[in-house]
VMD Tcl script that draws the C-alpha trace (Angstrom):
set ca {
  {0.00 0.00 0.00}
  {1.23 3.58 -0.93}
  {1.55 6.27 2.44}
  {3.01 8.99 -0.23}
  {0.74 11.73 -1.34}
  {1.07 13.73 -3.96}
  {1.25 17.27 -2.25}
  {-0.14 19.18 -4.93}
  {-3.36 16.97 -4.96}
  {-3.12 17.08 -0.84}
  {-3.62 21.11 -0.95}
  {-6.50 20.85 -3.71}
  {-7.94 18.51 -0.84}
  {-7.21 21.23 1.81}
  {-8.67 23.80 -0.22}
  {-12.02 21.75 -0.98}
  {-12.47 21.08 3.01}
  {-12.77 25.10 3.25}
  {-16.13 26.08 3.96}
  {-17.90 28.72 2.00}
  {-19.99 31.64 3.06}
  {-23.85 30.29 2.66}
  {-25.37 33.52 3.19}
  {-23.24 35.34 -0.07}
  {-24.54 32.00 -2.26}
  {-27.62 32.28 -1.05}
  {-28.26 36.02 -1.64}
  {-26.88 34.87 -5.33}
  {-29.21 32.79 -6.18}
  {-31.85 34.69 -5.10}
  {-31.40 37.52 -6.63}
  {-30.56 35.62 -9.72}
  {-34.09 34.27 -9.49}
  {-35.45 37.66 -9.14}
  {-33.95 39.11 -12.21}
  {-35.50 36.03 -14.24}
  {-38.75 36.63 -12.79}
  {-38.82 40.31 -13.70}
  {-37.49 39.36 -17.28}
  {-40.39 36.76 -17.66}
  {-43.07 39.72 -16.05}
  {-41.63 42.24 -18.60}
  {-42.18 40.05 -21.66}
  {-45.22 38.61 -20.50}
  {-46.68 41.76 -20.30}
  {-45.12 42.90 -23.52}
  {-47.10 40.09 -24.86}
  {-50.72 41.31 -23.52}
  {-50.04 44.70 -24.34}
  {-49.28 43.71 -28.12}
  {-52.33 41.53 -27.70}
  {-55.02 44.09 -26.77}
  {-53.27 46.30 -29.18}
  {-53.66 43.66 -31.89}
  {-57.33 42.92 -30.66}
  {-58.16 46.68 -30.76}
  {-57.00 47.07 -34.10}
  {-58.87 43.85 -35.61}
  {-61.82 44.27 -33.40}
  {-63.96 45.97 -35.79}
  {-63.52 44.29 -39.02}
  {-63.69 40.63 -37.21}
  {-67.06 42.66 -36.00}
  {-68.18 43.61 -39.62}
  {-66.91 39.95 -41.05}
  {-68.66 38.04 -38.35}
  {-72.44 40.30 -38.90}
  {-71.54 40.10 -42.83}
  {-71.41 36.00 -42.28}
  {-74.67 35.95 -40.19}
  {-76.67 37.77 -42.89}
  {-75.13 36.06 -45.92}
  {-75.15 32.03 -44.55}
  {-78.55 31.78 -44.01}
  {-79.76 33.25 -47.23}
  {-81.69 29.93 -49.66}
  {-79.94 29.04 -52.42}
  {-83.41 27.70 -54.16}
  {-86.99 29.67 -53.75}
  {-89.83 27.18 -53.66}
  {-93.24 28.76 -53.80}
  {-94.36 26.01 -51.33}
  {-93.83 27.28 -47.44}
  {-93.85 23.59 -46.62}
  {-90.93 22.64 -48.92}
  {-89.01 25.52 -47.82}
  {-89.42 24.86 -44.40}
  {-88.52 20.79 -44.60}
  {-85.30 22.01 -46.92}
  {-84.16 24.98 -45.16}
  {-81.04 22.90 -43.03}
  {-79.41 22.29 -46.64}
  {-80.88 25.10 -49.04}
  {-78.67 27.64 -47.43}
  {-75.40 28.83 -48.21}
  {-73.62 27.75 -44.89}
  {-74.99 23.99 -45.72}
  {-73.61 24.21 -49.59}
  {-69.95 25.68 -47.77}
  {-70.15 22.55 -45.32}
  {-70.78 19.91 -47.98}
  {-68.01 21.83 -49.78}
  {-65.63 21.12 -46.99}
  {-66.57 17.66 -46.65}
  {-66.14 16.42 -49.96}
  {-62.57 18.27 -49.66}
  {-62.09 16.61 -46.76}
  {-63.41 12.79 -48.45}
  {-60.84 13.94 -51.69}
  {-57.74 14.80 -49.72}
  {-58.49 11.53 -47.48}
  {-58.74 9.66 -50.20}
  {-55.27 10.83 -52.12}
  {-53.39 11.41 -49.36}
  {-54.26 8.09 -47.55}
}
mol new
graphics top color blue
foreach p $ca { graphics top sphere $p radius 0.5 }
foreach p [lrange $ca 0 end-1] q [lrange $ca 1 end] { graphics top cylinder $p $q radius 0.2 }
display resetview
């Protein structure tokens, strides 16, 4: 068995077995976390400001597209003089049923090439 020791790797020893201050780490680390949760704050509320900015400035032609699709989808594609008739085809005389089965058979076509 070997009793020598290397004296170099003895004082990086010596120097590990010093203790260091907890209270200086501590206050590190804390205030490291503080700084990242300020950073996050400040770009969150980048974010929401952008957002209500961005809302404020779409708000009234989403308004005008939305009241321009509840007039239009409705509206019969086919005018039967019978009230009846009318009445037991309104679900798919309209434009927003023609639109649907539009998307559908998209939907059947692209499942059907792409599958």
């Amino acid at each position: 068995m070997i009793t020598d020791h290397d004296p170099k790797l003895v004082a990086l020893f010596a120097k590990a077995e010093a203790e260091l201050d907890d209270t200086d780490f501590t206050a590190d680390v804390m205030r490291m976390i503080d700084d990242q949760r300020r950073k996050t704050l400040l770009v969150w509320l980048v974010f929401v400001i952008a957002g209500i900015i961005g809302f404020a400035l779409v708000a009234a032609p989403v308004i005008t597209a939305v009241s321009m699709a509840t007039e239009l989808l409705p509206t019969s594609l086919v005018n039967f003089e019978s009230d009846w008739i009318s009445m037991l085809l309104a679900p798919v005389n309209s434009v927003a049923a023609a639109i649907a089965l539009g998307a559908l058979a998209i939907r059947s076509f692209y499942r059907r090439v792409f599958r």
